[in-house]
Structure formats: structure tokens, C-alpha cells
N, C-alpha and C positions, 0 to 999 in steps of 0.2 A: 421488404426490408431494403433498407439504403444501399449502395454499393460504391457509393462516396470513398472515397479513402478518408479515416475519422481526424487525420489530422486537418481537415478542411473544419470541421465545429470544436478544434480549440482557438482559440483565441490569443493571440501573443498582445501582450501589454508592457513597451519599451521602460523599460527605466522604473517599473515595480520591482521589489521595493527598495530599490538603490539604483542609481543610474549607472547605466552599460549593463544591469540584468535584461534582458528577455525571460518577463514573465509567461508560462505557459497555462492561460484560464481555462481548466477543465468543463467552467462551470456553463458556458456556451455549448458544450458537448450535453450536459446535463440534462440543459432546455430544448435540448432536439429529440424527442420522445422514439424515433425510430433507429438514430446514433444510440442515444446511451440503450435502451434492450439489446441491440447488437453487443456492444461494449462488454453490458454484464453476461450475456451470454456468450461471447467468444473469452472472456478472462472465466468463465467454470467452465467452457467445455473441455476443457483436458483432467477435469477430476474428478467426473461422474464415473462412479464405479472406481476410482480409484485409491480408494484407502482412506481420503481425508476425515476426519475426526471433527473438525470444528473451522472457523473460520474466523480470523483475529483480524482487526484493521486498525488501523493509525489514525490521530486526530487530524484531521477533521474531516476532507474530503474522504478519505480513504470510509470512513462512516457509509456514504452515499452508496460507494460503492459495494461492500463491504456485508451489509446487511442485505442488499440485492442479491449480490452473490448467495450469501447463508442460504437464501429462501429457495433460489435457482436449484442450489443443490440439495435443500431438505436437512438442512443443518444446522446448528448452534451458531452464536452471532458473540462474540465478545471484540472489545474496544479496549482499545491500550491509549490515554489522555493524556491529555496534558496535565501538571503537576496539580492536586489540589483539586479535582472536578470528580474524581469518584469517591461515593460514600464506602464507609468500609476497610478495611487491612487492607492494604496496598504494598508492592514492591514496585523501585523507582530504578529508573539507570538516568543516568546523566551524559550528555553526547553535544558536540557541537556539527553545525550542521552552515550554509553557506554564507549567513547573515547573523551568526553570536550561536549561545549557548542556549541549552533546554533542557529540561526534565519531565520524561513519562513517567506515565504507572501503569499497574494493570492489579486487578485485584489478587491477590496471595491466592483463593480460591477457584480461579475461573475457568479453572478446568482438572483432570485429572492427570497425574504424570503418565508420559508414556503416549499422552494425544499423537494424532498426526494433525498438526496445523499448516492449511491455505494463509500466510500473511499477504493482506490487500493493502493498497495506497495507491493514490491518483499517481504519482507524481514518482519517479528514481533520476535524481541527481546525482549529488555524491556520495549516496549510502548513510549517509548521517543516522538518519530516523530509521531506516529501516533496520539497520545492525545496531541499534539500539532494541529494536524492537524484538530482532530477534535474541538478545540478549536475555532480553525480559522473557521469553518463551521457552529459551534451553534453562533459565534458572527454577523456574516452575516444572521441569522433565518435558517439556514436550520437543515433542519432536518435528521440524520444519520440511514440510514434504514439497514447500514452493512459494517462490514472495511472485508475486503477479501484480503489475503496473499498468495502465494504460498509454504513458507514456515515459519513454527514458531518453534520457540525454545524455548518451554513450560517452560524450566528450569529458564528462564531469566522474566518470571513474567506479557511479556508484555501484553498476552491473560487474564489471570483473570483481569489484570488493566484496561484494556476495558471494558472487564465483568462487575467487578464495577461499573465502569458507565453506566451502562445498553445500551454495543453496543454489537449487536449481533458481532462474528467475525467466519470467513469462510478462513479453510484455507484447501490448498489440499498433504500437506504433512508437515515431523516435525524430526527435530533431536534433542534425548535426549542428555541430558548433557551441552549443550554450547551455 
């Protein structure tokens, strides 16, 4: 296994998708076959055996991630989309996030009340999607036992705005500034 430190296989991409952003590309991480099994296995190793219920992820990377995780840990896999991509009953929350507006879904059915849900996403900026995400999970009864990121960028606010709301968050690497 690698012992790289993993923010060496993201990739920053200046001026995505506005200039003065530093994009951070997970997806460089992705295609490094020995980075990303560390990745998914260090973001489950703190909830084997620990209560979780199911495992939710966010459009789109958070997917890659997401369903990796499920399988690691033996568990259910559901996806909260973007507006309009799941068949089905759907509940939406509407949020904005560092470049305009969006709306998710998730299906009205996708779990039972009372779950304990793992929320996965590549990527914790400024909590936009994620507390959106988790909106969509406490309006279904579940219950958020940890949002886990592979990278956060602590300067953008999105980790304490979880914190606030009393979600634990779990991430396994972090670039200052952006």
C-alpha cells in the first residue's frame, strides 16, 4: 500500500470553474488503483462494527466513493442526485453552494426511519451540498452518525457548519487556503 501522503494524487486545476478557484481533481486520486483502496478504506475504517445502517453519497464523485465504501463495509448504497435523474417519489432540498444554485433528491423510500447513515462526498468546501444532504436524511428520520470526505478545505467553512450541527465529520486530507 502507498504511504504517499494522498494529497500528492489530487490534482489542482487553477481557474476551474471560475477563475481564482483552485479546483481540487479527485479524479487523479481515482486512477491511482493503490491511492484510491487506501482512500475507501481509511474513510470506513472507523465504522466497521459501528452502528452504521446504510451509506448515502452525493452526486457525483461522492458515487465513486460511496458505493466503494457500502461494499467495504457490507452495506446498503443509496445516492442523493441531482434534480430530475432519479426514477420514482422523490424529496428535494434546494441549497446554494460556491458557483449558483442546485437542487437534490433522494428517494421518499430509501431507507427506513431511524437508519444510522455514513454521508460520503469527495470534496467539503463550504458545506453547501453536504447540509443539504443532510437535510434530505434527517427529513426521511435518519439519523447522521458521520459525513466523511476525502478532502476538506477548512478555509471555506464547510467543517465547522457541520460541526454546528452536531455532525461528526471525517476527513482524510485538507488544503489550506481555497
Amino acid at each position: 500500500m502507498t504511504t504517499k501522503p494522498l494529497t500528492d494524487y489530487i490534482r489542482t486545476i487553477p481557474d476551474f470553474p471560475l477563475p481564482g478557484v483552485q479546483f481540487r481533481d479527485v479524479t487523479t486520486l481515482f486512477a491511482a488503483p493503490e491511492a484510491f483502496r487506501r482512500a475507501v478504506d481509511e474513510l470506513a475504517a472507523p465504522y466497521h462494527g459501528d452502528g452504521v445502517d446504510i451509506v448515502v453519497a452525493m452526486d457525483a464523485r461522492g458515487f465513486i466513493l460511496g458505493g466503494a465504501i457500502a461494499y467495504n463495509l457490507g452495506l446498503p448504497f443509496v445516492p442523493i442526485r441531482k434534480k430530475g435523474k432519479l426514477p420514482g417519489r422523490t424529496i428535494v432540498e434546494a441549497y446554494s453552494l460556491e458557483y449558483g444554485d442546485a437542487i437534490i433528491e433522494i428517494h421518499e423510500d430509501a431507507f427506513q426511519a431511524g437508519a444510522r447513515v455514513l454521508l460520503i462526498d469527495d470534496l467539503l468546501a463550504t458545506g453547501g451540498t453536504a447540509v443539504a444532504g443532510v437535510k434530505l436524511i434527517e427529513r426521511l428520520g435518519g439519523h447522521i452518525v458521520a459525513a466523511s470526505f476525502v478532502v476538506n478545505l477548512p478555509d471555506l467553512g464547510g467543517e465547522k457548519r457541520l460541526k454546528d450541527m452536531g455532525i461528526e465529520v471525517h476527513t482524510l486530507c485538507a488544503f489550506a487556503g481555497d
